[in-house]
C-alpha positions in Angstrom: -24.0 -84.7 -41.4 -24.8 -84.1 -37.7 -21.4 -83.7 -36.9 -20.6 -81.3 -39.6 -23.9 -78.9 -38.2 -23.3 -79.2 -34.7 -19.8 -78.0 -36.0 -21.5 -75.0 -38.0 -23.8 -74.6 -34.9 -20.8 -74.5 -32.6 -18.6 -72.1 -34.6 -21.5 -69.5 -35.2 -22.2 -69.3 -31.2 -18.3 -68.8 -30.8 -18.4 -66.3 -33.4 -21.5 -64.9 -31.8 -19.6 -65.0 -28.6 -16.1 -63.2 -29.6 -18.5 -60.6 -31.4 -20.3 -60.2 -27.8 -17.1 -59.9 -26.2 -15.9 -57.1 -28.6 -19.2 -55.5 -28.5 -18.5 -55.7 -24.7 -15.0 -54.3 -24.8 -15.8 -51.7 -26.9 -19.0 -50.2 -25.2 -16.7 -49.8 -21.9 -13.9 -48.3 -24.1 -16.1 -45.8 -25.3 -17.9 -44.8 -21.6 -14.7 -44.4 -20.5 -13.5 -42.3 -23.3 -17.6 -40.0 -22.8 -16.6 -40.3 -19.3 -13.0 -38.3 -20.1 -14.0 -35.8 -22.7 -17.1 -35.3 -19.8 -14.8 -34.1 -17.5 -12.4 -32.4 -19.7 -15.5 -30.1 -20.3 -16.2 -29.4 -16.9 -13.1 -28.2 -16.5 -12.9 -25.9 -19.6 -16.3 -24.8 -18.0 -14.8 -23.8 -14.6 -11.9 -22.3 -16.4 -14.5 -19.9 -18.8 -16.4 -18.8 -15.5 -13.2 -17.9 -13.7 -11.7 -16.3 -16.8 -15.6 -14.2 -16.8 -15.3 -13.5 -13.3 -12.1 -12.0 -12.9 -12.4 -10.1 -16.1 -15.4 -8.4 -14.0 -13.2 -7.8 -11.4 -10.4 -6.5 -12.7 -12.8 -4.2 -15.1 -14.6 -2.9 -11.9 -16.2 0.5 -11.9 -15.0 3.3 -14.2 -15.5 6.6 -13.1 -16.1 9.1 -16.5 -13.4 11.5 -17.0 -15.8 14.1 -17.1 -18.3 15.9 -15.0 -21.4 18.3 -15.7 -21.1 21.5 -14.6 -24.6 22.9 -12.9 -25.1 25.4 -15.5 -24.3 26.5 -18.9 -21.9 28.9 -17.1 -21.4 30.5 -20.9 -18.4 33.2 -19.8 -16.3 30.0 -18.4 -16.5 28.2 -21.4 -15.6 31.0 -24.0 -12.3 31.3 -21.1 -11.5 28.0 -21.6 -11.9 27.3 -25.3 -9.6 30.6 -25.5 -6.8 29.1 -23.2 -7.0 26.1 -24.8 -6.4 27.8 -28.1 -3.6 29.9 -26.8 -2.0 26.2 -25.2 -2.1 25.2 -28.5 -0.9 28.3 -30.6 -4.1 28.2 -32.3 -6.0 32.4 -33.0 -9.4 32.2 -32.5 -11.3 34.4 -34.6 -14.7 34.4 -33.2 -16.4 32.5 -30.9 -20.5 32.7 -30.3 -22.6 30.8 -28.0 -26.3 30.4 -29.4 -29.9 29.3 -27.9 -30.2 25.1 -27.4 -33.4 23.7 -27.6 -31.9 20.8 -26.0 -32.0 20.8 -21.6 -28.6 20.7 -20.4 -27.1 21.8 -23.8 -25.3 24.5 -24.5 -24.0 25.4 -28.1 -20.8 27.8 -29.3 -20.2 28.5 -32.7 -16.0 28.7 -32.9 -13.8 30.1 -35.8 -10.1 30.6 -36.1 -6.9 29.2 -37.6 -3.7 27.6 -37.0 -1.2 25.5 -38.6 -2.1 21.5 -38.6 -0.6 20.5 -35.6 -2.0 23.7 -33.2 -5.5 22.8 -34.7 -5.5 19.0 -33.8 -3.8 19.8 -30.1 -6.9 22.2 -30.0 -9.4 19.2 -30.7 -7.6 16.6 -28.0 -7.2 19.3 -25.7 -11.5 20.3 -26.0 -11.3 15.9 -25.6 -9.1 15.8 -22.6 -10.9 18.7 -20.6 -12.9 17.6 -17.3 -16.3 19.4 -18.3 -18.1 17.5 -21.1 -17.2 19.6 -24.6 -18.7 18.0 -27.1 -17.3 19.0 -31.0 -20.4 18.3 -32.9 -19.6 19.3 -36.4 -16.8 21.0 -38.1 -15.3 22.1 -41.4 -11.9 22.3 -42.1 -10.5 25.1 -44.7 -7.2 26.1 -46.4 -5.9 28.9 -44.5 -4.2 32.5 -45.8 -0.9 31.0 -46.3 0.3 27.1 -47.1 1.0 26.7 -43.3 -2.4 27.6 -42.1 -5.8 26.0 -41.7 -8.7 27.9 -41.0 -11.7 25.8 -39.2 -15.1 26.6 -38.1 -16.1 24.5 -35.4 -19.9 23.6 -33.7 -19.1 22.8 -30.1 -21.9 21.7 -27.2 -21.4 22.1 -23.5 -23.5 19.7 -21.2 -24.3 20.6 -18.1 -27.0 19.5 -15.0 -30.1 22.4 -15.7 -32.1 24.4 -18.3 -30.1 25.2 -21.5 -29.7 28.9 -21.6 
């Protein structure tokens, strides 16, 4: 009967033991493994910063493609709305410029007609121009003929000053 509980005794402190052991084994598997993914993150880290960084860098500074004027300078802009027009084959058939309670605005009032394509290279061409034109609202309209559109636009100028 002794012999048969040391022999119980004996097995549970080798399985007791071999559990230890695996216990042991595994606890160091599994730092080594934290220790890995650990620096696996640093690295993605590094990699995200430099990634921000030269995103910054290679975003730099823009400069606007426009510029204020230092007045409303109203006769310039009627000139150029009308070239652009004529650049674009569109008739213009009545252009206004109105009081802005706004500082630094400037508001025009601009009808005419044109067939679809001389009425959109009107718009990208008031987009593309160095002083800030600013279509604010517009209607488009069925022109005399199936060709035509007619349009009335409401067009802002901004500019360094007193509106006018």
């Amino acid at each position: 009967m002794r012999r048969i509980a040391f022999a119980l005794i004996f097995l549970m402190t080798l399985l007791q033991l071999g559990a230890a052991g695996f216990a042991h084994v595994d606890r160091l598997r599994s730092a080594d493994l934290l220790a890995t993914e650990e620096e696996r993150a640093r690295v993605i880290r590094r990699a995200v910063e430099r990634a921000r960084e030269d995103a910054l860098v290679a975003r730099g500074v823009v400069e606007p493609s426009w510029h204020l004027s230092d007045g409303p300078d109203v006769p310039a802009t009627l000139q150029e709305l009308q070239k652009m027009a004529d650049d674009n084959g569109v008739k213009l058939d009545g252009m206004s410029a109105s009081d802005s309670a706004t500082p630094g605005r400037q508001t025009f009032a601009v009808t005419g007609t044109g067939e679809p394509a001389a009425v959109c290279g009107f718009l990208a061409a008031i987009e593309q121009t160095r002083r800030l034109i600013v279509v604010e609202s517009g209607a488009v309209m069925p022109g005399d003929n199936v060709q035509t559109l007619a349009f009335d636009f409401g067009i802002s100028t901004w500019h360094n000053g007193e509106g006018q």
